[in-house]
Steps between C-alpha positions, in 0.01 A plus 500: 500500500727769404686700741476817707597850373851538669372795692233283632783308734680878576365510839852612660487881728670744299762745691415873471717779351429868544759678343620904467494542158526891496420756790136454597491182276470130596444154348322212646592197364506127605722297317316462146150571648308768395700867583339832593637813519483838755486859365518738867362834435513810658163420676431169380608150351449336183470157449628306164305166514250345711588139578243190469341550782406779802703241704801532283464915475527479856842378491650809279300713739658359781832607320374831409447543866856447642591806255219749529152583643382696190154407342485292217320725264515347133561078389677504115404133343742416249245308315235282553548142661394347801810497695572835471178677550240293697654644862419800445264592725738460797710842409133707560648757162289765389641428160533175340652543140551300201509536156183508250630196375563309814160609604336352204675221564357472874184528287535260248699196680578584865255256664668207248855618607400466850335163460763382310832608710371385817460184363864530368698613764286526866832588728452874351125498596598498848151614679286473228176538685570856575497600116153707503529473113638620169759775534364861250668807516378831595690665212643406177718638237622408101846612532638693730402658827672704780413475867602740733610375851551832675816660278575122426426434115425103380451471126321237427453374115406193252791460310408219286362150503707263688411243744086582470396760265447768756822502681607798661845636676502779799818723437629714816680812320672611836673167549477360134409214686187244285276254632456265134260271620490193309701598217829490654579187741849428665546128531128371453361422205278680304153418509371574141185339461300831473805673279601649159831305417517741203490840695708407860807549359399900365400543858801398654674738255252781622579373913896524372464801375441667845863392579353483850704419842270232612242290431231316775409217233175335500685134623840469671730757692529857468760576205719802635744655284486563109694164493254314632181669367650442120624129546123416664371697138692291307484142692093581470549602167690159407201274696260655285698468178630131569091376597365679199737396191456144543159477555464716171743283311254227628198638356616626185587138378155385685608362781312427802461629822668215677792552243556817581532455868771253403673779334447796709659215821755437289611897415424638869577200737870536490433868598193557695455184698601596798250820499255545733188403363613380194340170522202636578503792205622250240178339361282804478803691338553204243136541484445896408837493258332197254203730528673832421696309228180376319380869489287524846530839600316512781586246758217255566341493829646232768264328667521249766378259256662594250853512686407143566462444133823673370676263755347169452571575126896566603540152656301260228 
């Protein structure tokens, strides 16, 4: 019998974070879990991700609390996977926003995601029998859109493919402050099973280009300062590069999947293996990169079965 998925034994209580990251501006995170951000308004607050569960969302609104007693009027979903946007209907928004990708993607694989990251890492599905369902937005956009929170502008734009296809960042002009989701992480691994090796690194350049004074990333703590924002760019930047190159090198001289997880441990061990999550991200990223490498564009739906699969096939 093979074994677990090492987020399957991850079972320890995380310690919250909410962090200041500009006037009006906070970030909940929890030590490599899931983050989410806080966007006060004039009148109202915006949320930046949802959490796994209601259970979970109660927990940033708990924080949101201790700081004001504004409505929360509009949820931003970075993209579309089940930790981030299955609490959702704890915050009560009017407006629940993604982008016309992510939303297809809710479509197209959310019920599969669901099934198949509960079964990978339960701890984050804390009260899972509150979820009334799959998580769709209210309103959608292709590129760029611009909410209003009183005089309080939030950009919010798809700036490229990175970790899913339909990634989007939430920009706040005033404070030059960005919420990345996914695409940036500080000290957790990158999950990339769902991403476009190929295109990350022209959306970092596109997040860079901002030259912005802080960053609430989608895993690990709040990056304040351009110092920090730009070394969390480029430490992301080098996870994604050192996974992808030698699974390509791999498949380009036909090697197998189980030889290219030999050579992606080998190139990111000495670096990432004390990430959080990076045990747990490994195998699916080993996974997507042979895929991308043999020319599979769009990444194949995970499956609880077939995560099973992909991971029997790793230890034979």
């Amino acid at each position: 019998m093979s074994k677990s998925f090492a987020s399957q034994s991850d079972t320890q209580e995380k310690t919250i974070s909410f962090t200041e990251v500009g006037d009006g501006l906070y970030a909940f995170t929890a030590e490599g879990d899931p983050n989410s951000g806080v966007i006060i308004g004039d009148d109202s607050v915006m949320i930046v991700e949802a959490q796994a569960t209601p259970r979970l969302a109660q927990k940033v609104i708990d924080c949101v609390r201790t700081v004001t007693d504004k409505p929360i009027s509009h949820l931003v979903l970075t993209h579309y996977h089940a930790v981030r946007v299955l609490g959702a209907s704890a915050y009560g928004a009017d407006q629940i926003i993604m982008s016309d990708a992510a939303r297809a993607m809710v479509v197209e694989r959310g019920q599969e995601d669901w099934d198949s990251e509960f079964q990978r890492f339960p701890r984050l599905f804390e009260g899972h029998a509150s979820i009334p369902g799959l998580t769709y937005p209210t309103t959608t956009f292709r590129e760029k859109m611009t909410v209003y929170l009183g005089n309080r502008r939030v950009d919010l734009m798809h700036l490229g493919r990175a970790h899913t296809a339909g990634d989007i960042v939430v920009h706040v002009p005033d404070q030059n402050v960005m919420f990345t989701g996914d695409i940036v992480e500080y000290h957790s691994a990158c999950y990339c099973g769902d991403g476009h090796f190929g295109d990350w690194g022209t959306t970092l350049d596109a997040i860079k280009a901002f030259d912005l004074d802080a960053i609430a990333p989608g895993r690990g703590d709040a990056l304040i300062g351009k110092d920090m924002v730009n070394a969390a760019i480029a430490s992301t930047r080098d996870f994604v590069q050192s996974t992808y190159r030698p699974a390509a090198q791999v498949a380009a001289r036909g090697g197998t999947l189980k030889d290219a997880w030999e050579a992606v441990r080998a190139a990111c061990d000495p670096k990432f293996a004390d990430y959080a999550i990076y045990e747990h991200c490994l195998p699916f990223n080993v996974a997507r990169a042979y895929d991308e490498a043999r020319g599979i564009d769009t990444p194949r739906i995970w499956t609880a079965q077939r995560d099973l699969e992909m991971w029997e096939a790793l230890q034979s």
